[in-house]
N, C-alpha and C positions, 0 to 999 in steps of 0.2 A: 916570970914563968907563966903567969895566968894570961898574961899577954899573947904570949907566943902560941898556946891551948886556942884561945878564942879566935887565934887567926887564922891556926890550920882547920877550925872545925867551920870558918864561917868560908875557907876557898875546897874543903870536901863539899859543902851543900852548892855551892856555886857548881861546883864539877858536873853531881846530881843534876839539877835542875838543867844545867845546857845540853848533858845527854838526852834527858826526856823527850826536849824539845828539840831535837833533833832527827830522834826515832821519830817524833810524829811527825814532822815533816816530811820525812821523806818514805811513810806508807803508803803506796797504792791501792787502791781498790780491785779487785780479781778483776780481768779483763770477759766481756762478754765476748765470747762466739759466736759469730753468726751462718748457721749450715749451711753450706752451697745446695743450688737448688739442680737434682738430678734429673732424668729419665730413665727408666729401668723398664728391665720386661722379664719375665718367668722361661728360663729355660728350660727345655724336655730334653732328654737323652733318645736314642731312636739307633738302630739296630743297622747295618751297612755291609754292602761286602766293602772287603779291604781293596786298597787298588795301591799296586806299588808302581814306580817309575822306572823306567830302563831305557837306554840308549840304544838304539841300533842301525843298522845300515839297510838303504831304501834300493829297493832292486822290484824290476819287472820280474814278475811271475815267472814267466819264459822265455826264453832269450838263446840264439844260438850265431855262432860264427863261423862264416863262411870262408876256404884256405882254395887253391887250387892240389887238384889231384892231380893234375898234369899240365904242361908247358905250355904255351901259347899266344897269340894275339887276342888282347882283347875286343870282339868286334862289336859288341853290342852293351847296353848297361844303360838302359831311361830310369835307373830311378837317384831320389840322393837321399839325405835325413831328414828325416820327419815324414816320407812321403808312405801313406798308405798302401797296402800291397792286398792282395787277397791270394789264400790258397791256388797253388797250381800254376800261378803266374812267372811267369819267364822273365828272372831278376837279370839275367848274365849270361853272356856267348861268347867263349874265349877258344876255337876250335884249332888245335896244333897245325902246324904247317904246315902239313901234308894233305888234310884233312878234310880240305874243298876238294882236292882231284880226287879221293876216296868214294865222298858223297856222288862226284859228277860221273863216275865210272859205275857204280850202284844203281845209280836212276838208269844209264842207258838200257846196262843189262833187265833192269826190270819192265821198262820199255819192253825191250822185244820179248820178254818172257810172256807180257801182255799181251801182246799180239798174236805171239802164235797158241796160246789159250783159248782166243775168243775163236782162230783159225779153226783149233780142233773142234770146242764146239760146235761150229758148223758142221767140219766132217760126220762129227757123234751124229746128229741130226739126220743123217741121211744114211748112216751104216758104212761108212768109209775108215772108222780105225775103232777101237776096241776103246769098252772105257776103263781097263786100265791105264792105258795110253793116257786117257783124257784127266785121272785121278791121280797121277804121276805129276802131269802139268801141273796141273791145282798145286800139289803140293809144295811143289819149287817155287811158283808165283808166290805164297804164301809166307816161305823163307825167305824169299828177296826180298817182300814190300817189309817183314821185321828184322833184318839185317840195314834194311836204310831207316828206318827208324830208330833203330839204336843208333848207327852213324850221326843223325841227325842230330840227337841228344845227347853226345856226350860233347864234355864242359858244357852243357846246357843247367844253369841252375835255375833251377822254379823253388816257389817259394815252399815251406812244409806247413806253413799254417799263415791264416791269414792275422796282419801285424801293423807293426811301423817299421821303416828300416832307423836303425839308429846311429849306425856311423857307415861310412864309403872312403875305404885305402887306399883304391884304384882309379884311372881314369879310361874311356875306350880309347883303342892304338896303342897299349901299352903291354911291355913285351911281360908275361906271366912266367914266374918259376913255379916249379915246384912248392906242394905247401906255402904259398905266398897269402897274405890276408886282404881280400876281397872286401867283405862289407860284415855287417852284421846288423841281423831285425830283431825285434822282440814281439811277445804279444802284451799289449800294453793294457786292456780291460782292467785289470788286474792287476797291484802290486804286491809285496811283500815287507818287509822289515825282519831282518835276523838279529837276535837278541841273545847276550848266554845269562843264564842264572845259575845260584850257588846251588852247592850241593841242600841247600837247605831252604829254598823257594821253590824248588822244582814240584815237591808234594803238593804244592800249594798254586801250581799252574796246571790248569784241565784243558784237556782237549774241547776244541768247538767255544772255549773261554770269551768272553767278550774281552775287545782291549779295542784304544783309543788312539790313533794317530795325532798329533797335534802339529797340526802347519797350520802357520802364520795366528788368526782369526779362529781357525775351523779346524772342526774335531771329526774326526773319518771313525767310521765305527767297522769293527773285522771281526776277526776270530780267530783262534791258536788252530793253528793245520798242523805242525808239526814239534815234536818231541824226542830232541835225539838221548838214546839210550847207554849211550859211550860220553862220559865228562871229557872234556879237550884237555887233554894233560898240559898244556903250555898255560890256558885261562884259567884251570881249577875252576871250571864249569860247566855245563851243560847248553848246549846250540838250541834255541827256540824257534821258531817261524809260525808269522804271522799272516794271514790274508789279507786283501784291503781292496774292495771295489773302487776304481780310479774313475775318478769324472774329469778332475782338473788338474791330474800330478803329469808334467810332460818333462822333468831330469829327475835320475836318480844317482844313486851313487854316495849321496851324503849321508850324513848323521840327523837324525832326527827324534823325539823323543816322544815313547807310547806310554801309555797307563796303561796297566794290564789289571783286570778285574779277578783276584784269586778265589780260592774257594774258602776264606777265613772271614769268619765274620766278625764286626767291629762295634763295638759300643760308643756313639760318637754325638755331640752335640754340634748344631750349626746355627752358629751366634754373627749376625750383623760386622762383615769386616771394620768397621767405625769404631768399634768398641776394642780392636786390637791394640794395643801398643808396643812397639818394641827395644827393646834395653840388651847392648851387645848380640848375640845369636840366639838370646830368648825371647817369647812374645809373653805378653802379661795382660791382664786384664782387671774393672773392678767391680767387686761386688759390693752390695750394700746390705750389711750385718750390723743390728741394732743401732741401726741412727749412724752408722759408719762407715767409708770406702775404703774397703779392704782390698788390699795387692796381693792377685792371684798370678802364681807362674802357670804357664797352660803350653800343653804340646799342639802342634797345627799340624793334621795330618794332610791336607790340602787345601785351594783359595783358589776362589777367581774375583770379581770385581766386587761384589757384593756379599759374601757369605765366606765364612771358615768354618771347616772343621776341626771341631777340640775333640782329641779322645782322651786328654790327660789335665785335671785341674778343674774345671767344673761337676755339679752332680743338678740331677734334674731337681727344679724346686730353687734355683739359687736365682737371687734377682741379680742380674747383669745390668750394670750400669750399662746404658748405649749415648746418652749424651753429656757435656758440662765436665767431661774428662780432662779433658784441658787442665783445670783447675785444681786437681786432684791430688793430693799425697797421700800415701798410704796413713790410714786412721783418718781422716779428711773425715767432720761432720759433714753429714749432708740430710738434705729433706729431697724424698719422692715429688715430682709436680704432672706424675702421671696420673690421667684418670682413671 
């Protein structure tokens, strides 16, 4: 019996003893951290108008199209598209058929009305006919020569402002219908872009407004000229127009996209694009809060190459990580290595 005692109590202490040293084998030491080395900078908050985005359609200021008012040959037509025009200039002569023998019967008779005019005058001069006689002539001369100038100019088109023409339907020798489409100019100095907005941006769009055209590279600077006052019941919105001095716009027609500068003002920080990151359709950024890179969600109210706009997630005062992001997880030690 005392056997058996002495052998269970000498393989318990064996037990003992091989756990001890087991635990202390296989202790670790706490692992050191070593903080990533940052750059940071002090952001300001700073005071903004708001600018929203909107799509619209690019169209020449003014623009008109020209139909025939009546049937004819087309005899005349120097211009095509693109080509310059000025005021008052004689686009198109499409004179109906009849309407040379018209003219050439007009001149003859104002031919001789001329003649015997200058006839009476002589007579006046020497007391040979009365000047009613001679004030009668006048008068008739007078109707002739504007009876063949109207003759002259019809289907005669001149331009109504000076432009570009932009498209040509017709060719000369070509037989004209009625209401048929001829050509059409614009004036092109000047473009437009029509926009609608909700019922609930309209407060917040002013007349004489600054807004931004954006082609290509380059940003067109305008102004809101018009505010329509009726919502389009088909868009459940309100038709906008914009102005836009044109230097280098020669098609319109398309889609293109403005900033418009409303009249709400925004509370916004502009933090170094380098420090954005983005994770699914949100941007994030990090700051550095006691010794740590902290993950900020942050709203981008707009960007171009170098700079964003936060208006949602920073507060002025916070240091913005700008470099060593790369390396970063949220709670990330780190050390400042700016001066």
């Amino acid at each position: 019996m005392r056997t058996i005692q002495f052998f269970l109590i000498t393989l318990l202490l064996g037990l003992f003893f091989s756990c001890g040293e087991w635990e202390t084998q296989t202790e670790t030491k706490p692992e050191t951290v070593k903080p990533i080395a940052v750059t940071t900078t002090t952001v300001e908050s700073s005071s903004t108008r708001e600018t929203k985005a909107f799509y619209g359609t690019l169209k020449f200021s003014k623009s008109t199209d020209f139909v025939a008012q009546q049937p004819g040959i087309l005899k005349k037509m120097n211009i095509s598209p693109g080509q310059k025009v000025s005021r008052g200039q004689v686009l198109a002569v499409f004179p109906p058929s009849n309407h040379e023998l018209q003219v050439a019967q007009t001149k003859i008779q104002l031919n001789k009305t001329q003649q015997d005019y200058k006839r009476q005058k002589e007579l006046y001069k020497i007391g040979a006919v009365a000047k009613t006689s001679l004030g009668d002539l006048k008068t008739q001369l007078e109707i002739e020569e504007k009876t063949l100038e109207q003759l002259q100019s019809v289907n005669t088109i001149r331009a109504p402002f000076s432009g570009t023409i932009t498209q040509v339907y017709t060719s000369v020798g070509q037989e004209i219908s009625m209401q048929m489409p001829l050509f059409s100019m614009a004036q092109t100095n000047t473009v437009t872009v029509e926009f609608y907005a909700t019922p609930e941006e309209v407060p917040n769009i002013h007349l004489n407004a600054p807004v931004y055209l954006l082609k290509d590279d380059d940003k067109i600077v305008g102004k809101i000229a018009k505010k329509a006052i009726q919502i389009d019941e088909r868009r459940k919105a309100f038709l906008i127009t914009a102005n836009f001095e044109n230097s280098n716009i020669d098609f319109v027609g398309n889609t293109v996209d403005i900033l418009v500068e409303t009249g709400a003002t925004v509370q916004s920080i502009q933090t170094p694009v380098d420090a954005l990151r983005k994770q699914g359709n949100s941007h994030y950024v990090f700051v550095m809060k006691d010794g740590k890179a902290v993950k900020q969600t942050v709203n981008v109210a707009k960007r171009n190459e170098e700079t964003a706009q936060i208006t949602k997630g920073l507060q002025s005062g916070d240091q913005l990580i700008v470099s060593g992001i790369d390396k970063l997880k949220n709670n990330s030690a780190v050390r400042s290595i700016q001066n």
